[in-house]
matplotlib code that plots the C-alpha trace (Angstrom):
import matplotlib.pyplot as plt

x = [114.2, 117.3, 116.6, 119.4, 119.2, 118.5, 122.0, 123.4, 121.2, 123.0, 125.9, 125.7, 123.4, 125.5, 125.7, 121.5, 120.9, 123.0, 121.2, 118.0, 118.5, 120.8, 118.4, 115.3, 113.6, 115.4, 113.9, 115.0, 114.4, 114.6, 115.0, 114.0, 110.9, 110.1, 109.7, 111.0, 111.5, 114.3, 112.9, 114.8, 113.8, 112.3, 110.5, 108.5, 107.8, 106.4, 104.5, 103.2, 102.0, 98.5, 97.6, 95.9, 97.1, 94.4, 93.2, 92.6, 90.7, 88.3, 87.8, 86.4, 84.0, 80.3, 79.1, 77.0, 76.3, 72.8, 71.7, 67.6, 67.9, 64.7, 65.3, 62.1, 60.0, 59.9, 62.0, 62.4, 60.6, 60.8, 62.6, 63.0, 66.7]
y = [104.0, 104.1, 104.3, 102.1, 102.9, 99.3, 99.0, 99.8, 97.1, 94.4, 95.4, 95.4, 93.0, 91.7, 95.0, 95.4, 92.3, 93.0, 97.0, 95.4, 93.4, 96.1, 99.2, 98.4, 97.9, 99.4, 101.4, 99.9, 102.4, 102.7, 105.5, 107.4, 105.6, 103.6, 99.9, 97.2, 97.2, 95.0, 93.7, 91.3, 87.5, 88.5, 91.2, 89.1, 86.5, 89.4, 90.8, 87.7, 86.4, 86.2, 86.5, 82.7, 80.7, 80.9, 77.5, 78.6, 81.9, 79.6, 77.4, 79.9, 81.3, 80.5, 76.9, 76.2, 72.1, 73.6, 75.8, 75.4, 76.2, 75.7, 75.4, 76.9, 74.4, 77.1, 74.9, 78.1, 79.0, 77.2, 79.6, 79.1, 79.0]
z = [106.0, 104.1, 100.5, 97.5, 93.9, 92.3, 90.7, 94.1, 95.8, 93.3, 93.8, 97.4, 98.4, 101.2, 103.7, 102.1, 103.8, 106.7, 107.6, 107.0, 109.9, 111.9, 110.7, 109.8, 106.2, 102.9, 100.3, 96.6, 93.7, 90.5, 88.5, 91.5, 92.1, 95.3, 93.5, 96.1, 100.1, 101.8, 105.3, 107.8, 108.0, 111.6, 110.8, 107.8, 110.4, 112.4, 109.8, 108.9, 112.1, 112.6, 109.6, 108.2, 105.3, 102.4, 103.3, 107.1, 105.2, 102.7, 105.6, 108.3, 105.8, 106.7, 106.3, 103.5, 104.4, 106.8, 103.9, 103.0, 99.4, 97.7, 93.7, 91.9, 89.6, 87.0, 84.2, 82.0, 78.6, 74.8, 72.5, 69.0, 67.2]

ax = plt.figure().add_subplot(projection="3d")
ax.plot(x, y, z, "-o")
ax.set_aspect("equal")
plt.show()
């Protein structure tokens, strides 16, 4: 992966955009640390296939509606305040 120093990147966002989709995902850094990557419109979609949309998640969690819950009759203890 190619790696663009941050004020590079801005500057040259066009050919960015362009060898992400030619090359593969870019590295963006700043001062010398790895803080952003640059990935093609097609390879997101790739990545993100498969993968459920947080309603799809809650949804396939178990189902609570045939739960026996049994609530205790204990109604606590008096305290004074």
């Amino acid at each position: 992966m190619a790696e663009w120093q941050i004020n590079e990147a801005k500057s040259r966002l066009s050919r960015l955009i362009r060898c992400a989709e030619l090359e593969g995902p870019q590295i963006i850094t700043r001062h010398g640390v790895e803080s952003a990557v640059v990935v093609s419109i097609d390879e997101y979609k790739r990545l993100k296939a498969g993968q459920p949309d947080f309603r799809d998640y809650l949804l396939s969690g178990p189902k609570v509606d045939t739960l026996d819950i049994e609530r205790s009759p204990d109604i606590g203890r008096d305290i004074e305040l």
